[in-house]
py3Dmol code that shows the C-alpha trace and the ligand (Angstrom):
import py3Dmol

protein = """\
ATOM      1  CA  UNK A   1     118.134 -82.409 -56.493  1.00  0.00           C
ATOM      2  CA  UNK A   2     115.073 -84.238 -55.214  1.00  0.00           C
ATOM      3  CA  UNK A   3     112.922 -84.763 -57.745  1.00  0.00           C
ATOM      4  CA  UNK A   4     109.302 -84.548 -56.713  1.00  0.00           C
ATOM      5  CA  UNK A   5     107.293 -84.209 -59.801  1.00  0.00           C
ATOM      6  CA  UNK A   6     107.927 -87.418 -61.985  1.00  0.00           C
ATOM      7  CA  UNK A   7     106.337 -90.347 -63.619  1.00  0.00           C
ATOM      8  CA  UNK A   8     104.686 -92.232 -61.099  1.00  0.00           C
ATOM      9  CA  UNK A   9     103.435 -95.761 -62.976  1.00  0.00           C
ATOM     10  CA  UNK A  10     100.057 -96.686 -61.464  1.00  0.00           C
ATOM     11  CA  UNK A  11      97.248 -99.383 -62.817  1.00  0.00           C
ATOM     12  CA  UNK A  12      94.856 -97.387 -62.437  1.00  0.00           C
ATOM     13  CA  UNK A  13      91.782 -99.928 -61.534  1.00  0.00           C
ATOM     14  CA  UNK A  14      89.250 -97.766 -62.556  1.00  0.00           C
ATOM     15  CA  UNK A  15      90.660 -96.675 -66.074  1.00  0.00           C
ATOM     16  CA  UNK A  16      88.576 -99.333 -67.658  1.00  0.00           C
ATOM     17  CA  UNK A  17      85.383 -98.418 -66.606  1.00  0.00           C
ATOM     18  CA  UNK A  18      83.558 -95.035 -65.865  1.00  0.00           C
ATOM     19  CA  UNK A  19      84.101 -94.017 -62.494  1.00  0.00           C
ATOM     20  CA  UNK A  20      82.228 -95.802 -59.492  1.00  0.00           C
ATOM     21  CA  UNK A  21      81.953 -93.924 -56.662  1.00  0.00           C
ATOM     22  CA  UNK A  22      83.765 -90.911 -57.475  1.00  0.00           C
ATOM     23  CA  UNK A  23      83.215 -89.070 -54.026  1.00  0.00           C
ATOM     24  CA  UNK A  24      85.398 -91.646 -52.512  1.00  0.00           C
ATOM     25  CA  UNK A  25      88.080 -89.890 -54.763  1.00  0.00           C
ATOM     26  CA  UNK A  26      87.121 -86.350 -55.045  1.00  0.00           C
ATOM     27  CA  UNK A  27      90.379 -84.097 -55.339  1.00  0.00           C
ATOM     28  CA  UNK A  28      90.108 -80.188 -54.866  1.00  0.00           C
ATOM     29  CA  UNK A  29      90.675 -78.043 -57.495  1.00  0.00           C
ATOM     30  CA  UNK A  30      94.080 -76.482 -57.379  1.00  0.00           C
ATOM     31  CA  UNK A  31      96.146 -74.164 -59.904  1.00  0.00           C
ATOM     32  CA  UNK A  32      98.186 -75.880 -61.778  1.00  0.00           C
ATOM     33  CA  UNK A  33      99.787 -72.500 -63.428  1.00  0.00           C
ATOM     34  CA  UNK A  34      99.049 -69.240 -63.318  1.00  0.00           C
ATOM     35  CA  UNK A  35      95.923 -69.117 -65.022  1.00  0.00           C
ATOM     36  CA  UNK A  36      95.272 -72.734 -65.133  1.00  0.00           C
ATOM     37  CA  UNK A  37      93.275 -74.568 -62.734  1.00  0.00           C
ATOM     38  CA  UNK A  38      92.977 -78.807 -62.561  1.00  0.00           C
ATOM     39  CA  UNK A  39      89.435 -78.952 -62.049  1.00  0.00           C
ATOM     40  CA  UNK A  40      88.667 -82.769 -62.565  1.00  0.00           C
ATOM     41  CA  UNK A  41      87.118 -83.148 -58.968  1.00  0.00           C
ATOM     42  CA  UNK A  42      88.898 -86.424 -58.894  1.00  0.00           C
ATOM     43  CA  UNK A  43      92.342 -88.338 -58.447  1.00  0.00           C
ATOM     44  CA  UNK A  44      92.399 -90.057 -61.613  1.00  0.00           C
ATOM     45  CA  UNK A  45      91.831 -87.737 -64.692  1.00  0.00           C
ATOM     46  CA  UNK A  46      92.302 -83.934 -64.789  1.00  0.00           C
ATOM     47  CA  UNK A  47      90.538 -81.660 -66.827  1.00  0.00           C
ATOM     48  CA  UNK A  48      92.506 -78.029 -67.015  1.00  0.00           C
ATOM     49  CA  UNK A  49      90.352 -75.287 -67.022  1.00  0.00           C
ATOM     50  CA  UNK A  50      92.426 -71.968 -68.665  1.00  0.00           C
ATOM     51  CA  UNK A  51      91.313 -68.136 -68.043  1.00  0.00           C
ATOM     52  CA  UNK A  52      92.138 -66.715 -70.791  1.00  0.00           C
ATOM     53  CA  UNK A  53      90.419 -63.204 -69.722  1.00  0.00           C
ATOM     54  CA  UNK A  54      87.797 -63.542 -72.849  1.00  0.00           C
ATOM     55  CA  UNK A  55      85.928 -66.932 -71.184  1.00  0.00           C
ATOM     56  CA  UNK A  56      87.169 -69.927 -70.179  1.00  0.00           C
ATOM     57  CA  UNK A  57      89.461 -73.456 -72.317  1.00  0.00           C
ATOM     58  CA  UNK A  58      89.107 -76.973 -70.848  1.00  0.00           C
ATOM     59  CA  UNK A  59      91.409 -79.417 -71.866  1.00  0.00           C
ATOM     60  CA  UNK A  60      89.426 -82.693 -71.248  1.00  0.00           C
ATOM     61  CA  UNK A  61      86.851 -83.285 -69.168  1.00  0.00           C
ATOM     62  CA  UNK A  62      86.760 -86.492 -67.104  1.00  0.00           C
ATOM     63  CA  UNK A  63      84.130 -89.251 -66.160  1.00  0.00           C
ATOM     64  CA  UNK A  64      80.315 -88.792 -66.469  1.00  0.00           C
ATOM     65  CA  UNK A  65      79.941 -89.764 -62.876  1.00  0.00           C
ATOM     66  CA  UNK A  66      82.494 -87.138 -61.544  1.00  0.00           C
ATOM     67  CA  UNK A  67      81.262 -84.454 -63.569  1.00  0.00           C
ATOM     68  CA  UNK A  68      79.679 -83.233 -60.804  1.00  0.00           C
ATOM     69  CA  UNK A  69      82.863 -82.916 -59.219  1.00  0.00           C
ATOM     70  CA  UNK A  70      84.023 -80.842 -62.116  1.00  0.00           C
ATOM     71  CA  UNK A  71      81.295 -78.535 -62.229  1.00  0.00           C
ATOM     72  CA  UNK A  72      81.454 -77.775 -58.702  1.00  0.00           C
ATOM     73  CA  UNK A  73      85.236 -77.081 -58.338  1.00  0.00           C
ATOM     74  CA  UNK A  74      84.961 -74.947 -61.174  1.00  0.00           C
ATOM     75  CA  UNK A  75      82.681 -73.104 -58.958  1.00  0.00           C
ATOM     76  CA  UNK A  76      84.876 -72.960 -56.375  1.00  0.00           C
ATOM     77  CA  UNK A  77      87.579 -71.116 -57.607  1.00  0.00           C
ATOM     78  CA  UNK A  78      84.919 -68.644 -59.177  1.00  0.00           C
ATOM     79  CA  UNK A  79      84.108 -69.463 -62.459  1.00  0.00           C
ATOM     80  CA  UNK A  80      81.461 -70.491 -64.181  1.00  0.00           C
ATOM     81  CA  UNK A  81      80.777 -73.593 -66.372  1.00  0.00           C
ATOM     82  CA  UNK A  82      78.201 -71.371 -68.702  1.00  0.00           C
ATOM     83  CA  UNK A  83      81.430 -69.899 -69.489  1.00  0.00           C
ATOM     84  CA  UNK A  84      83.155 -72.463 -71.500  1.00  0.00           C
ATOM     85  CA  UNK A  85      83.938 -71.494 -75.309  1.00  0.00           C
ATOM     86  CA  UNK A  86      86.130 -74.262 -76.137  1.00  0.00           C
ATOM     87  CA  UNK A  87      86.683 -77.436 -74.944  1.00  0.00           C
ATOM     88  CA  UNK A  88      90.195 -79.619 -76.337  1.00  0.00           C
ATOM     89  CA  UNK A  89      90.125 -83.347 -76.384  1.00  0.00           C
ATOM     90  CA  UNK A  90      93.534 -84.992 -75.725  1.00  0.00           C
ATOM     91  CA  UNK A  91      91.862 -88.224 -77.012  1.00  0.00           C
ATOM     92  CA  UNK A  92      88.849 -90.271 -77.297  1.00  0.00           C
ATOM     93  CA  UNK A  93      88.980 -91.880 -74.518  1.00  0.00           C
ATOM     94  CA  UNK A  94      85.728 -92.564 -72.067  1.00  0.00           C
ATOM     95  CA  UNK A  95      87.583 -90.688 -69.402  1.00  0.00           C
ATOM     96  CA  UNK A  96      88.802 -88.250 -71.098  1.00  0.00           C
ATOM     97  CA  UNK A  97      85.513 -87.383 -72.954  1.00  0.00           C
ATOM     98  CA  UNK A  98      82.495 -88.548 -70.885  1.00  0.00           C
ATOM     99  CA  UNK A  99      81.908 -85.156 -69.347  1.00  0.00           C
ATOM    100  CA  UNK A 100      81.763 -83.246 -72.407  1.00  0.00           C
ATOM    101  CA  UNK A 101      78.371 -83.774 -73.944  1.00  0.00           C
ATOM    102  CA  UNK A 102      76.927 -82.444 -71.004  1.00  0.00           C
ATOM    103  CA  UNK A 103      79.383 -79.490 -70.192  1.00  0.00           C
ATOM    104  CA  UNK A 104      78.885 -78.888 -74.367  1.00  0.00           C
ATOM    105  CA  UNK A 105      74.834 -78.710 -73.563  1.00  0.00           C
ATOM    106  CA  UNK A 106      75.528 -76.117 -70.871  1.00  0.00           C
ATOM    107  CA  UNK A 107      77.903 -73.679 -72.268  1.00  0.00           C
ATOM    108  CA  UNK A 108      77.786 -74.215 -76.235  1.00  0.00           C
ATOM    109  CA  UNK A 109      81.339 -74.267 -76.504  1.00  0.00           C
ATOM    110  CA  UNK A 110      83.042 -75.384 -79.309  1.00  0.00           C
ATOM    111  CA  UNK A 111      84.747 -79.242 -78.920  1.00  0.00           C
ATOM    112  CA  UNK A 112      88.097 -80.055 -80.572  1.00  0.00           C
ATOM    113  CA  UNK A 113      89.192 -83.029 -81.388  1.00  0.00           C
ATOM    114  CA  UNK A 114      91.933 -84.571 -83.759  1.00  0.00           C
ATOM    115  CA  UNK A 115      90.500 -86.112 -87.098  1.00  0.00           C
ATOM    116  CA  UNK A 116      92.685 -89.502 -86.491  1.00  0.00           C
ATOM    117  CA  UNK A 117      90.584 -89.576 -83.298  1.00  0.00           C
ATOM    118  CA  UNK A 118      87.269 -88.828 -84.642  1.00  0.00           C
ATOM    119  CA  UNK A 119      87.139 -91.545 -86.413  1.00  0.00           C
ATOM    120  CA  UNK A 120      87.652 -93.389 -83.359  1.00  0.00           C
ATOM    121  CA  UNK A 121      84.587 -91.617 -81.309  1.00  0.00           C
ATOM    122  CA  UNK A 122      82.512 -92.412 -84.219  1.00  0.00           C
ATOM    123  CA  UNK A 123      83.564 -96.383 -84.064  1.00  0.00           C
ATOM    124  CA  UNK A 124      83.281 -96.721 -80.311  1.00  0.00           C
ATOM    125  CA  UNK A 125      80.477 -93.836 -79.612  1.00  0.00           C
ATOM    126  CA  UNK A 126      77.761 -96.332 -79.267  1.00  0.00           C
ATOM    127  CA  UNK A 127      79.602 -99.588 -77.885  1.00  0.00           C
ATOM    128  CA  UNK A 128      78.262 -98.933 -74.597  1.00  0.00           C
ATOM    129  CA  UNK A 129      78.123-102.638 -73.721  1.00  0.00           C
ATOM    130  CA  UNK A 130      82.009-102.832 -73.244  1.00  0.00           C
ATOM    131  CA  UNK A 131      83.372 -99.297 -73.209  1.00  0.00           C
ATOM    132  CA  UNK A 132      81.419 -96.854 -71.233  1.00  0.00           C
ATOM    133  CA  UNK A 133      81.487 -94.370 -74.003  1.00  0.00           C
ATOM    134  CA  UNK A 134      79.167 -91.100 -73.982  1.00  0.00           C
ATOM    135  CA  UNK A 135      78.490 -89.594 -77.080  1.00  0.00           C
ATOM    136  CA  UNK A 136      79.013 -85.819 -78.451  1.00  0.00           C
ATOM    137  CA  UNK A 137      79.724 -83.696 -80.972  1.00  0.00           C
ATOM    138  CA  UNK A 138      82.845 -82.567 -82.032  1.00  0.00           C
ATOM    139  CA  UNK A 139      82.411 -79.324 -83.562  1.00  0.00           C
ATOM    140  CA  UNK A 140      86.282 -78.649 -84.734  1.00  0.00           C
ATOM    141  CA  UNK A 141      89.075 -80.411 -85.837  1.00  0.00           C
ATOM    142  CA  UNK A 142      93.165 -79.605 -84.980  1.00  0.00           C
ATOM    143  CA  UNK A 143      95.608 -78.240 -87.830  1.00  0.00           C
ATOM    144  CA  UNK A 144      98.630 -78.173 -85.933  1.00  0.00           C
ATOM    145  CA  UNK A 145      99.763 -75.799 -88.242  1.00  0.00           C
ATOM    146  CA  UNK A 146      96.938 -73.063 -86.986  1.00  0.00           C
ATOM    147  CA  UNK A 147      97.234 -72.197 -83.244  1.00  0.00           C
ATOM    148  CA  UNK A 148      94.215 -72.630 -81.133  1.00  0.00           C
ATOM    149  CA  UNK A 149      93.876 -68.563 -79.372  1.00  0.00           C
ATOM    150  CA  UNK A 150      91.896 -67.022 -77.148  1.00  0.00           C
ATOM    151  CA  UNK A 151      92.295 -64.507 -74.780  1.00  0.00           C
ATOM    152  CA  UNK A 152      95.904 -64.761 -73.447  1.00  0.00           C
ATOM    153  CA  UNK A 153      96.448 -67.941 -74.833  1.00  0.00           C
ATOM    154  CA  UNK A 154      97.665 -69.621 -77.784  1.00  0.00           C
ATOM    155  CA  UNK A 155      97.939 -73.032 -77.942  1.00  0.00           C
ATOM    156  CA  UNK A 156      99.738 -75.404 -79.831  1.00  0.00           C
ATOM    157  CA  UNK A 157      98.565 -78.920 -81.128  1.00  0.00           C
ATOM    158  CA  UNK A 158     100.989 -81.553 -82.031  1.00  0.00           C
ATOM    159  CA  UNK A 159      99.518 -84.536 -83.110  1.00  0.00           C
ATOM    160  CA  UNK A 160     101.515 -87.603 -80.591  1.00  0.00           C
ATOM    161  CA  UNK A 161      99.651 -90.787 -82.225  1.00  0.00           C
ATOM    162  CA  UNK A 162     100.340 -93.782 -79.828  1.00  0.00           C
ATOM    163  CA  UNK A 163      98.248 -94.516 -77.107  1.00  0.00           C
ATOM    164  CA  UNK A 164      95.388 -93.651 -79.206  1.00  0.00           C
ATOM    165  CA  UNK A 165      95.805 -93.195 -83.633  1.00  0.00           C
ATOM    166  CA  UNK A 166      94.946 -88.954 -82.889  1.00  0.00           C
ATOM    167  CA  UNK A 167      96.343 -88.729 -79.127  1.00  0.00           C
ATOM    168  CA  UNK A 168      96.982 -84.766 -79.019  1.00  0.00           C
ATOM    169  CA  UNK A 169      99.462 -82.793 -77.020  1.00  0.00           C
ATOM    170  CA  UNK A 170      99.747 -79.370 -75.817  1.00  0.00           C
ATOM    171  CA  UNK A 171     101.659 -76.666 -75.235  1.00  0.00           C
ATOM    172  CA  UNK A 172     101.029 -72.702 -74.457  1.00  0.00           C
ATOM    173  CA  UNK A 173     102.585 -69.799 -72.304  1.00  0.00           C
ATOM    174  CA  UNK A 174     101.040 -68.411 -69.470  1.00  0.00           C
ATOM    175  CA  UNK A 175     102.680 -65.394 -67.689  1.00  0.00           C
ATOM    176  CA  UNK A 176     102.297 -64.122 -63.974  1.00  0.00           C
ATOM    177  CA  UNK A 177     100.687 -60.522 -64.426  1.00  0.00           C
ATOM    178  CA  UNK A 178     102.055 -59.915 -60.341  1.00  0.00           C
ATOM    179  CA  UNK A 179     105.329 -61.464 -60.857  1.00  0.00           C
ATOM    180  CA  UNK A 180     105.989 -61.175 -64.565  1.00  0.00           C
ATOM    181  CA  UNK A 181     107.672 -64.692 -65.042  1.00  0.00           C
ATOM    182  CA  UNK A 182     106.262 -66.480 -67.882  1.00  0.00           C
ATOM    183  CA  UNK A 183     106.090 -70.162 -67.766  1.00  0.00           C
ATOM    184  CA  UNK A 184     106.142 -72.483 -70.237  1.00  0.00           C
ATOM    185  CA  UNK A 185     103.059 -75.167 -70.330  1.00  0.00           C
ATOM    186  CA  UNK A 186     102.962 -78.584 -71.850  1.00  0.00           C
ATOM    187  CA  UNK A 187     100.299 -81.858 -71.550  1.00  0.00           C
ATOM    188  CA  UNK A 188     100.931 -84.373 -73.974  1.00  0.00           C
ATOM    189  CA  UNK A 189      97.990 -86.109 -74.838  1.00  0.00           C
ATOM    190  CA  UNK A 190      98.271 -89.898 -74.674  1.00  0.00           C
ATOM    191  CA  UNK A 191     101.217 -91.447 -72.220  1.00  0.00           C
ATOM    192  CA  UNK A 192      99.358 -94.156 -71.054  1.00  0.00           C
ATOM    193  CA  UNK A 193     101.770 -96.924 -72.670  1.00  0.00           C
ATOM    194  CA  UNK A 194      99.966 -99.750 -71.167  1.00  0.00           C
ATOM    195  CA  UNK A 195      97.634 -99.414 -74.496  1.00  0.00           C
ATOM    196  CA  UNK A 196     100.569 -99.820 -77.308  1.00  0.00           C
ATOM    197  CA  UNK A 197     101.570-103.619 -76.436  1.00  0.00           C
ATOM    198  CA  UNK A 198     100.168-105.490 -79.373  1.00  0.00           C
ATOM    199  CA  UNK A 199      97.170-107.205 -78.130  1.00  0.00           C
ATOM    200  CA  UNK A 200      95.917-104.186 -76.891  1.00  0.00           C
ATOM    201  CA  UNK A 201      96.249-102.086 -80.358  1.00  0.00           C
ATOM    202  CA  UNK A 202      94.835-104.911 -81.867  1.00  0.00           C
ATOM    203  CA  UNK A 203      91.488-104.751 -79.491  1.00  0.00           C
ATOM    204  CA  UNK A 204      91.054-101.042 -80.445  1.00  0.00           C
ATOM    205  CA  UNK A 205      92.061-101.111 -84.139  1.00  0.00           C
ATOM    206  CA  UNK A 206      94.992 -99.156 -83.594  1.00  0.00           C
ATOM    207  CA  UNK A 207      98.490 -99.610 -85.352  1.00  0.00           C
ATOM    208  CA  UNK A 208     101.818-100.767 -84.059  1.00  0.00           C
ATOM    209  CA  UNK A 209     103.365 -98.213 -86.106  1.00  0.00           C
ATOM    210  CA  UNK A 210     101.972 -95.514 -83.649  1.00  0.00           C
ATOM    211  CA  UNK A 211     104.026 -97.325 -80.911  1.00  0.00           C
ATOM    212  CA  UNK A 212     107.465 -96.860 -82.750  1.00  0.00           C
ATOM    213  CA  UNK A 213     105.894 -93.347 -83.779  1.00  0.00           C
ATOM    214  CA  UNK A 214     105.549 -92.267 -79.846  1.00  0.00           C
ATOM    215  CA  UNK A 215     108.987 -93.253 -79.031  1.00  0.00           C
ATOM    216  CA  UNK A 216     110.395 -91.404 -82.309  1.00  0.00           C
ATOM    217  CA  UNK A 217     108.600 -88.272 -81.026  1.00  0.00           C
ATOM    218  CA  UNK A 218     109.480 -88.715 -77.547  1.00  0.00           C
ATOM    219  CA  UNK A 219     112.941 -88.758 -77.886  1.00  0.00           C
ATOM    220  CA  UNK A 220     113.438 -87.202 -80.436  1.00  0.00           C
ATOM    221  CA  UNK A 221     110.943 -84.417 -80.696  1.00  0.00           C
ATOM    222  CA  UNK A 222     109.127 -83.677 -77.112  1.00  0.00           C
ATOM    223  CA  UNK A 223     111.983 -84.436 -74.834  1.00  0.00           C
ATOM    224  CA  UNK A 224     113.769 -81.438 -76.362  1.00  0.00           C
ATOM    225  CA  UNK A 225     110.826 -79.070 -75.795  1.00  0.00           C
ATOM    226  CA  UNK A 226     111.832 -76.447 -72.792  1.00  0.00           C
ATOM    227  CA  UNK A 227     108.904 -77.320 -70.022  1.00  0.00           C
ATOM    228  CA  UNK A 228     108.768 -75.592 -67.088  1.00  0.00           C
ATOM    229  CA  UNK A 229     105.211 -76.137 -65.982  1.00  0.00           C
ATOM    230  CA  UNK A 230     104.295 -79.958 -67.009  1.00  0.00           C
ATOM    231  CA  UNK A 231     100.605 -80.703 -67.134  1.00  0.00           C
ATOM    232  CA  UNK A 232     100.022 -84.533 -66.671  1.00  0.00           C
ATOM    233  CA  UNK A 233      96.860 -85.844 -68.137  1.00  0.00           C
ATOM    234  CA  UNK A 234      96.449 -88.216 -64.966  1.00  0.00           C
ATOM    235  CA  UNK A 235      97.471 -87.306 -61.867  1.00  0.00           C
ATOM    236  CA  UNK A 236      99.943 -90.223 -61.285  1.00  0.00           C
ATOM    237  CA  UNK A 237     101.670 -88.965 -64.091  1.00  0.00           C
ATOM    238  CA  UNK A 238     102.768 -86.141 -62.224  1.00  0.00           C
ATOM    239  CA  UNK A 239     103.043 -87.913 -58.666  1.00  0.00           C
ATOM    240  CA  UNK A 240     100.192 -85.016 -57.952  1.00  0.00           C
ATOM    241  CA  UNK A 241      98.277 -86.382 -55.025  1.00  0.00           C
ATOM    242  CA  UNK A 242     101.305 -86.378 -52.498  1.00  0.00           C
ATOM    243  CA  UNK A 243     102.400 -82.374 -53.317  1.00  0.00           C
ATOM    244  CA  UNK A 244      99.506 -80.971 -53.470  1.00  0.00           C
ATOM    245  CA  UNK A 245     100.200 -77.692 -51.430  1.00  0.00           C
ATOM    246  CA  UNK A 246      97.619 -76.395 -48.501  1.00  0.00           C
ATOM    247  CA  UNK A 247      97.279 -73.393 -50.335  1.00  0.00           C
ATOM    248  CA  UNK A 248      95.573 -74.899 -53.634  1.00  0.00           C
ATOM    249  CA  UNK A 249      96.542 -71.703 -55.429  1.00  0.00           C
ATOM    250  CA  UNK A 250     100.249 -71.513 -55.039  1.00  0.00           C
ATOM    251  CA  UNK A 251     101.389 -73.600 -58.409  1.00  0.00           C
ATOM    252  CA  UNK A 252     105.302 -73.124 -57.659  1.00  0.00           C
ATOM    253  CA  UNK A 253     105.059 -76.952 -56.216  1.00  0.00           C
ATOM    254  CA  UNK A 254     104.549 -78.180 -59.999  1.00  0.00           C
ATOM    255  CA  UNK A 255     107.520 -75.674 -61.658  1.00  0.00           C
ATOM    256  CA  UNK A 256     109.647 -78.803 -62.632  1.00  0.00           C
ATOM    257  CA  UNK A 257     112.273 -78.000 -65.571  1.00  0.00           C
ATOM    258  CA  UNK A 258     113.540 -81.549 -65.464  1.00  0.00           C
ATOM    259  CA  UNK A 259     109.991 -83.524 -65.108  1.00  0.00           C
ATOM    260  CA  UNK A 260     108.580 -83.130 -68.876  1.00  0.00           C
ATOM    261  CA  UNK A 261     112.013 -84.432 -70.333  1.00  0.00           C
ATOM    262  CA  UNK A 262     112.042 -87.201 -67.996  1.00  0.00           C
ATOM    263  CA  UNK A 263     108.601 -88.129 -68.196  1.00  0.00           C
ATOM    264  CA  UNK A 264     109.133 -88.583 -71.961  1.00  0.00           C
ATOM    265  CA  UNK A 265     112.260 -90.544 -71.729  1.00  0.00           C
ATOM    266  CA  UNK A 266     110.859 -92.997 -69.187  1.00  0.00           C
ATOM    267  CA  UNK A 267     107.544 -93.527 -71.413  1.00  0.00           C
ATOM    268  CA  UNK A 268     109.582 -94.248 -74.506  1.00  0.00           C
ATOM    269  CA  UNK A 269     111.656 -96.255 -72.563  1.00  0.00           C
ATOM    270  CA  UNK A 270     109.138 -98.437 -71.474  1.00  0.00           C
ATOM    271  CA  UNK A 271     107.520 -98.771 -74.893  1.00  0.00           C
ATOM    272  CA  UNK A 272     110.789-100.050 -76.173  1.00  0.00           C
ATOM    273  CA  UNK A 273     110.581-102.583 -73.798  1.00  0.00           C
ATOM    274  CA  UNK A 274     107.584-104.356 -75.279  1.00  0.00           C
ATOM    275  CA  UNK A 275     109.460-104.390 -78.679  1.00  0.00           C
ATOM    276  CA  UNK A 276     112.652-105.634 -77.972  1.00  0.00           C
ATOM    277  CA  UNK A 277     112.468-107.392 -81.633  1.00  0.00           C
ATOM    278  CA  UNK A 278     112.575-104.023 -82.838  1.00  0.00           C
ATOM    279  CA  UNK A 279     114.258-101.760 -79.852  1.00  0.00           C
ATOM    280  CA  UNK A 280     116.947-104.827 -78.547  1.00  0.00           C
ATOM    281  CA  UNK A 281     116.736-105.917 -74.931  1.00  0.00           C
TER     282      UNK A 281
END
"""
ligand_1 = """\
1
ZN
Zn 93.373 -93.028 -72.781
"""
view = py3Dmol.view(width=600, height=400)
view.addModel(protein, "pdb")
view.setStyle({"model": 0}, {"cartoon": {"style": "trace"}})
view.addModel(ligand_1, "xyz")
view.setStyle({"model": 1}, {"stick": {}})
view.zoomTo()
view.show()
């Protein structure tokens, strides 16, 4: 089987810093499942906007500077951005967050975040000198024991500490009113493993604990969870930018049963490189 939806590592040069001249890397929106749209505007980030028939989820919501982006590509599927309720943090992350404050100003929707990351947005929230951090309010905080619903959906947190302390992942059903096939949806939250090497939990106070944590749940927890529609939180997590289809709303490019187990697999692998002490070589 060729396997066209996978882990595709990329150093990302722009991940440290908000985004400079995002029309140089403006992405269309395109569905990503059957009521789920990637509306990021960009090829780094996505941001998943959700019709759930009762207003409108977004999972993250990208760079300040490509907000524009975002705004008009929700737009352009026919939505509007006054029409957020809720908006879901995967983590606190600049480019994860930086759109929210003002997408939170224009649609009062609640904003979700997990209480291990919270603390972090409060620490960092003002250290605009060498994180490009916009500030906001979280208005809600995950119990992955209560399911976050609206509409058609409920979705599931599950707390995947790691790349950040309160990295969240998802998961949620969506089903095809014209074909009746219901597909199973998952994002985890935090996969960026570039961030759990030592020095770099020691520069944002996080704990190498988390590392071994992400591969426990990786292998031993996610990578047993039936995917059928995985939902990368960057695009080259998904190798997205070479499949995108002509037809931005046909998502049966990114049905990929085998993609979310191997995407797991290969990140824990790779964190158990940088502990061989603990992991062997
Ligand atoms: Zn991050």
């Amino acid at each position: 089987m060729e396997k066209k939806i996978f882990y595709a590592p990329v150093n990302h040069p722009r991940c440290g810093d908000d985004l400079e001249h995002p029309w140089k890397y403006a992405v269309p929106a395109y569905r990503a499942a059957p009521h789920v749209w990637n509306v990021g505007g960009q090829d780094d980030v996505c941001a998943y906007l959700l019709d759930t028939g009762e207003g409108l989820i977004l999972i993250d919501t990208g760079y300040r500077a490509s907000l524009y982006l975002l705004i008009d590509r929700i737009y352009s599927i026919g939505y509007r951005p006054q029409d957020i309720k809720k908006i879901l943090i995967s983590h606190w992350h600049w480019d994860h967050v930086n759109g929210c404050a003002a997408l939170q100003a224009l649609s009062g929707a609640e904003v979700w975040i997990s209480k291990e990351d919270e603390v972090y947005h409060q620490r960092f929230k003002d250290d605009t000198r060498d994180l490009p951090m916009v500030d906001y309010t979280a208005t809600h905080f995950y119990d992955d024991n209560i399911p976050i619903t609206l509409g058609r959906f409920t979705i599931h947190t599950v707390l995947t500490p790691g790349h950040t302390p309160g990295s969240t992942s998802f998961r949620f059903e969506d089903t095809d009113e014209e074909t009746g096939r219901t597909y199973r949806c998952a994002m985890h939250g935090g996969i960026g493993v570039g961030l759990m090497t030592p020095e770099m939990l020691e520069r944002f106070g996080g704990h190498v604990e988390d590392a071994y944590r992400f591969v426990d749940d990786c292998e031993n927890k996610l990578a047993n969870w039936d995917v059928d529609l995985p939902l990368p939180s960057h695009l080259n997590q998904g190798n997205v930018l070479p499949n995108i289809p002509e037809d931005k709303s046909d998502y049966s490019v990114w049905i990929a049963g085998y993609a979310w187990k191997d995407s797991m697999l290969s990140r824990a692998e790779a964190v158990k490189q940088m502990y061989p002490e603990v992991y062997g070589k």
